[in-house]
C-alpha positions as CSV (number, residue, x, y, z in Angstrom):
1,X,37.5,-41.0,-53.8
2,X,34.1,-42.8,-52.4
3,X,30.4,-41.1,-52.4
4,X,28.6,-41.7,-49.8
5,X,26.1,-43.1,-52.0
6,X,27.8,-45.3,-53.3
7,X,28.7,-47.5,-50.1
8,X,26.7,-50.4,-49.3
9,X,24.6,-49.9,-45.8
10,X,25.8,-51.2,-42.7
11,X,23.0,-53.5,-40.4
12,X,22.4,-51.4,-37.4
13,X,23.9,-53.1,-34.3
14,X,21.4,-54.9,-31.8
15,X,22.3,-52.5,-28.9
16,X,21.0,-49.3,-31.2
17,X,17.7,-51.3,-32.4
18,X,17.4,-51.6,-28.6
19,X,17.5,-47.7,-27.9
20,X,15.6,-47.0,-30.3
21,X,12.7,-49.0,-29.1
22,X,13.5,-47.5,-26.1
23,X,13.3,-44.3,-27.7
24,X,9.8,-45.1,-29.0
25,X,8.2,-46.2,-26.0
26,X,10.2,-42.9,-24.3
27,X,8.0,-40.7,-27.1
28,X,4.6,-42.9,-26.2
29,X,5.3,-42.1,-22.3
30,X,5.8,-38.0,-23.4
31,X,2.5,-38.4,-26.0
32,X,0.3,-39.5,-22.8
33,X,1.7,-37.1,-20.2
34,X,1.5,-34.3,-22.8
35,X,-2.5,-35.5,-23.2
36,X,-2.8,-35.4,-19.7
37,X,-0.9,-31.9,-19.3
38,X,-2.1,-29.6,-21.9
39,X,-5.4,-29.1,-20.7
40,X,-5.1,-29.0,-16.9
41,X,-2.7,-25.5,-17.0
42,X,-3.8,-24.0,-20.8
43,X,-1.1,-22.0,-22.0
44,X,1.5,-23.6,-19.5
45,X,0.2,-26.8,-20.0
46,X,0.5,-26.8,-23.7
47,X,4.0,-25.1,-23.8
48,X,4.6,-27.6,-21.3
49,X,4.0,-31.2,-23.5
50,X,5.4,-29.1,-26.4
51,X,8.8,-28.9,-25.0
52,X,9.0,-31.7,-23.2
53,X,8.4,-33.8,-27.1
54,X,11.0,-31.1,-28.3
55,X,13.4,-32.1,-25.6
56,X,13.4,-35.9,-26.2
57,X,13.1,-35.6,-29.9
58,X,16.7,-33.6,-29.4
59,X,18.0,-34.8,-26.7
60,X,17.9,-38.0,-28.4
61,X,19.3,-37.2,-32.1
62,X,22.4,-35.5,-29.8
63,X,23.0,-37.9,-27.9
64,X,22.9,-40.8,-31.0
65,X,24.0,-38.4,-33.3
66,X,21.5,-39.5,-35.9
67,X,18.1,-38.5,-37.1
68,X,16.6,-41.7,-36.7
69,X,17.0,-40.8,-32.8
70,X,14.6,-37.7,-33.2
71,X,12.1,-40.1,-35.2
72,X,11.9,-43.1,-33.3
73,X,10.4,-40.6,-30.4
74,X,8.6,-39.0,-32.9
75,X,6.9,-42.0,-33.9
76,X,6.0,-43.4,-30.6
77,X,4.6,-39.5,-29.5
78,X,2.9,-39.4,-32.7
79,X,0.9,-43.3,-32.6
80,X,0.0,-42.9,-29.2
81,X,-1.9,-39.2,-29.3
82,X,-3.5,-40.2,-32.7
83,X,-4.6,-43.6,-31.0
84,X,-6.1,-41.1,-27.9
85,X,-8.4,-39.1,-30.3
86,X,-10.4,-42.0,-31.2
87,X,-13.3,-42.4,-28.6
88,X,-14.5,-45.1,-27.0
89,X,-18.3,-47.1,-27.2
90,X,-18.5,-45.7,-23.4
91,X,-18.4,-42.1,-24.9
92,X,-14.9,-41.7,-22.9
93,X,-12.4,-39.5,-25.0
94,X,-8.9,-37.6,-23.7
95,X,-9.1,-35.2,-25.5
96,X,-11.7,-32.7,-25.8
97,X,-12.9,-30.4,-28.2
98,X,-11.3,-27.0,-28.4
99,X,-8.2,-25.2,-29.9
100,X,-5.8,-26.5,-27.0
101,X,-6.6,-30.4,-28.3
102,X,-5.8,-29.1,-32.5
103,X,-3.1,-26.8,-31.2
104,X,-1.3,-29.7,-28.9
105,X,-1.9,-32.3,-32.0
106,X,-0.8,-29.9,-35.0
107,X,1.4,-28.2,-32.7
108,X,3.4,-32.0,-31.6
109,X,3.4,-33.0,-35.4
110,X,5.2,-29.9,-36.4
111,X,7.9,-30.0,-33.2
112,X,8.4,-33.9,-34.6
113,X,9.4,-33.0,-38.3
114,X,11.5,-29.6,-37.0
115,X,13.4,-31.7,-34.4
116,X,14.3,-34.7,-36.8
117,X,15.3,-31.9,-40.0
118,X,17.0,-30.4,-36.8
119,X,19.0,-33.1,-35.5
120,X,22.7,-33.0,-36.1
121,X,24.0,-35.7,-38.6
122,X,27.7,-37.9,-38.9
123,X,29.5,-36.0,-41.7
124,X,31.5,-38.6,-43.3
125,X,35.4,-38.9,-42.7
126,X,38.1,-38.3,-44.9
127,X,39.8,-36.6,-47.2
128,X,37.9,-37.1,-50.3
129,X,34.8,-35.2,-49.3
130,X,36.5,-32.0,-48.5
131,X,35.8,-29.5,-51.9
132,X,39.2,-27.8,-52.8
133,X,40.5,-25.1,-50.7
């Protein structure tokens, strides 16, 4: 009988680092489209980004079957809209002020952390980590 803990960790094969880059560039792309969204049709808009982050963050951990999928998106939404909030020495921002802006950047950062605690995970194989019948 094995525990899961006690197995030593396998390196992640090349072709997964690879989609989870992908994965991360995906959830940058969804961070800026949300930003551009959100305030054009407000309550649409908004609901709009919000499921569209949902979506990939799921999407993803289903289709990996891991929660690492649902955070690599999660990473790449959340770096990209914190790094649109800063303005610029022109005065330029994206996002303005107003409850849409906190409610699209609280909002995202909540759908993040419920998609990846969400996310289906492996359960490990055999007979030894079944409890009695």
């Amino acid at each position: 009988m094995s525990s899961m803990l006690a197995q030593p960790l396998k390196r992640p094969s090349a072709l997964r680092v690879l989609v989870h880059a992908g994965l991360f560039v995906l959830g940058a792309v969804v961070g800026v489209a949300g930003a551009l969204v959100q305030p054009a049709w407000f309550p649409g808009g908004l609901l709009l980004a919000l499921a569209g982050e949902a979506g990939l963050c799921l999407g993803a951990a289903r289709a990996m079957g891991s929660r690492a999928a649902a955070v690599a998106p999660a990473g790449g939404w959340m770096i990209t809209v914190i790094l649109l909030t800063a303005s610029r020495p022109e005065g330029d921002f994206v996002f303005g002020t107003g409850a849409a802006s906190y409610l699209f950047l609280l909002g995202g950062m909540a759908v993040a952390v419920i998609c990846a605690t969400l996310a289906p995970v492996r359960q490990p194989g055999g007979d030894g980590v079944r409890l009695a019948k």
